[in-house]
C-alpha positions as CSV (number, residue, x, y, z in Angstrom):
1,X,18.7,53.4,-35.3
2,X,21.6,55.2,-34.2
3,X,19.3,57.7,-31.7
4,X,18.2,54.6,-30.0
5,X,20.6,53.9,-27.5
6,X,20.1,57.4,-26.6
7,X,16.4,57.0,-26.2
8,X,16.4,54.1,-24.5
9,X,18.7,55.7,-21.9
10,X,16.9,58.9,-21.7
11,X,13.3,56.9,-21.0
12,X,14.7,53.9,-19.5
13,X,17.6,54.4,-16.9
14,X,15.4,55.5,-14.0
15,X,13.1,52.3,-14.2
16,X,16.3,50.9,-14.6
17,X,17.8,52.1,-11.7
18,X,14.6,51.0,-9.8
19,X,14.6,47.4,-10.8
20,X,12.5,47.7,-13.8
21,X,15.2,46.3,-16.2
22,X,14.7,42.5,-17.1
23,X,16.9,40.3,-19.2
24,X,16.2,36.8,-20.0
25,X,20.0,35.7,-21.1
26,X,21.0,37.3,-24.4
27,X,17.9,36.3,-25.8
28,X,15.1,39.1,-24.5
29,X,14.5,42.0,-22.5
30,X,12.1,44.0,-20.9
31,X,12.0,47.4,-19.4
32,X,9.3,48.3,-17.0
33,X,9.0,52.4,-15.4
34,X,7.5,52.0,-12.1
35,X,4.6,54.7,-11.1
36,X,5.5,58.0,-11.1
37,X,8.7,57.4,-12.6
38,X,9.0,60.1,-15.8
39,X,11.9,60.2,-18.4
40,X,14.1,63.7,-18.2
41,X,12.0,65.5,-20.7
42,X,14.2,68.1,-21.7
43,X,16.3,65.0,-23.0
44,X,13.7,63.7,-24.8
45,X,12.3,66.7,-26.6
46,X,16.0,67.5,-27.5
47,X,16.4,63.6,-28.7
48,X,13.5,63.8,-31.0
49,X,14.5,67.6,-31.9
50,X,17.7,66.7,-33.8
51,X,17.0,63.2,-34.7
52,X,13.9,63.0,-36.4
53,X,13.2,65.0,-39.9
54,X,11.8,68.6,-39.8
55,X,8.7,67.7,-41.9
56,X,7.9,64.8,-39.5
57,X,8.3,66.4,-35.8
58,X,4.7,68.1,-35.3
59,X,3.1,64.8,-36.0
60,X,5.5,63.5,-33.9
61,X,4.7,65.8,-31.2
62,X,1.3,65.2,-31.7
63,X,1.7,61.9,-31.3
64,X,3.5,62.0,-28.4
65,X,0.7,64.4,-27.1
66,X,-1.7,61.1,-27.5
67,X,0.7,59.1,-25.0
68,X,0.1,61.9,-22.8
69,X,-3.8,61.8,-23.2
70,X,-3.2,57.9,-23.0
71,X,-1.6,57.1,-19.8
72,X,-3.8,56.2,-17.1
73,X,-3.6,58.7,-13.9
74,X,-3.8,56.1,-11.2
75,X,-0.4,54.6,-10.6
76,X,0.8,52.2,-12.8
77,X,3.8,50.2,-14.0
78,X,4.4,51.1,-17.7
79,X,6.2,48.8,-20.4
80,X,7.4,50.9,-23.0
81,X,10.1,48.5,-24.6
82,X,10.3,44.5,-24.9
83,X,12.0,42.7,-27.1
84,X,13.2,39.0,-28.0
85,X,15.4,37.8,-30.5
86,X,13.9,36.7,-34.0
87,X,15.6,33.5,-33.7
88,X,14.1,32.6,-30.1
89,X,10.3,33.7,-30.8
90,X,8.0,31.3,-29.4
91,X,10.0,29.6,-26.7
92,X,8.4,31.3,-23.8
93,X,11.0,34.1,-23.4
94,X,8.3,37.1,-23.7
95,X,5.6,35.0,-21.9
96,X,8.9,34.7,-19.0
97,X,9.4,38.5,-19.2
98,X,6.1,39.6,-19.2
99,X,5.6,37.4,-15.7
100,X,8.3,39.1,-14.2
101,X,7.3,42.3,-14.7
102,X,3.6,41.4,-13.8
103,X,4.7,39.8,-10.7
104,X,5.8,43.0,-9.5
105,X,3.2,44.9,-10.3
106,X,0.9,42.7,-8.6
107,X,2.8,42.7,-5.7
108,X,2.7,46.5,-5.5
109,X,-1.1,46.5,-6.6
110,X,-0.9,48.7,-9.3
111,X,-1.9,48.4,-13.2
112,X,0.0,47.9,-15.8
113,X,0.0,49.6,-18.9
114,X,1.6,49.4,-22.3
115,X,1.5,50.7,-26.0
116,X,1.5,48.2,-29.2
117,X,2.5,49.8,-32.4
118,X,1.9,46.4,-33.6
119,X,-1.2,45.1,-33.7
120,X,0.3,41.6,-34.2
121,X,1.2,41.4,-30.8
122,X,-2.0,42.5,-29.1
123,X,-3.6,39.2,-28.5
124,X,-0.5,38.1,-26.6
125,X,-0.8,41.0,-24.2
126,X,-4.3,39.9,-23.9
127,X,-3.4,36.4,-22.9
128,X,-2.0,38.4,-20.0
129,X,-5.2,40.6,-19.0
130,X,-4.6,43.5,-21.0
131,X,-7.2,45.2,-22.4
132,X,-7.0,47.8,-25.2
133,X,-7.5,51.6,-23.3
134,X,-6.7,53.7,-26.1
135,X,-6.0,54.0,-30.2
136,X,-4.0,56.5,-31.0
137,X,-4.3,57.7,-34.8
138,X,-1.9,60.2,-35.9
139,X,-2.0,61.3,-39.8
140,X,1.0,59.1,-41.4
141,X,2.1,57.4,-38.2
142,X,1.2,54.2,-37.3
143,X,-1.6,53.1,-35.0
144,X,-0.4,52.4,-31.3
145,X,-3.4,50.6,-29.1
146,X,-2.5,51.6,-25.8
147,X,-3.6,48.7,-23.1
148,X,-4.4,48.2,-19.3
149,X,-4.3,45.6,-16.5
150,X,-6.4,46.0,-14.0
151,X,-4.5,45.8,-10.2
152,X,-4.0,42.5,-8.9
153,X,-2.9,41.9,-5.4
154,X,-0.3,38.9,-4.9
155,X,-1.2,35.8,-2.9
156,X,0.7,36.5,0.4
């Protein structure tokens, strides 16, 4: 836990700095990249090059090979991080977030696109139009379903 501050800045701070950062009081947050917004990836192979254990960084890399392969090429909004408190769970704050950040992307007409290393949450996304794109199944490392939805334009 004490690399992801740092990760969250390395992928984060230029959706950030383009509106992309959402925060419902103290009690959830979302993070949204807008299309063709990358992280510095120098940064982020550097990250993952002194923080994760030496017998676990080529699956790692392979895994993050599979995000590669996974992200759609048409321009899209990406959710890579969203959270809400324990305690506040099921009291609309991710169904608040995840309008937000839809609401934008509908206004710009362009997908969406996430990955769920929890299959838990999957149906919730659905609820939202997502779809599942992808499964990406690395050796030891969890399952991610990687999920699309399609465009939408916004009533004028």
């Amino acid at each position: 836990m004490s690399f992801f501050p740092e990760y969250v800045r390395i992928y984060g701070e230029k959706g950030a700095e383009r509106g992309g950062a959402h925060i419902c009081s103290d009690r959830g947050a979302a993070l949204w990249v807008p299309p063709g917004v990358h992280p510095d990836e120098n940064a982020l192979d550097a990250l993952l090059e002194r923080s994760v254990a030496p017998d676990s960084k080529a699956e790692l890399f392979d895994v993050y090979s599979e995000f590669d392969r996974a992200h759609p090429s048409e321009p899209h909004w990406f959710l890579p991080l969203m959270g809400v408190d324990p305690f506040m769970k099921k009291r609309g704050i991710g169904t608040a977030l995840m309008a937000h950040g839809l609401n934008i992307c509908d206004q710009d007409g362009t997908i969406a696109y996430l990955e769920s290393p929890k299959p838990e949450n999957v149906p919730f996304y659905e609820r939202f139009g997502f779809r599942s794109h992808y499964t990406i199944d690395v050796a030891r490392h969890p399952k991610v379903v990687t999920m699309v939805r399609p465009a939408k334009k916004a009533n004028p």
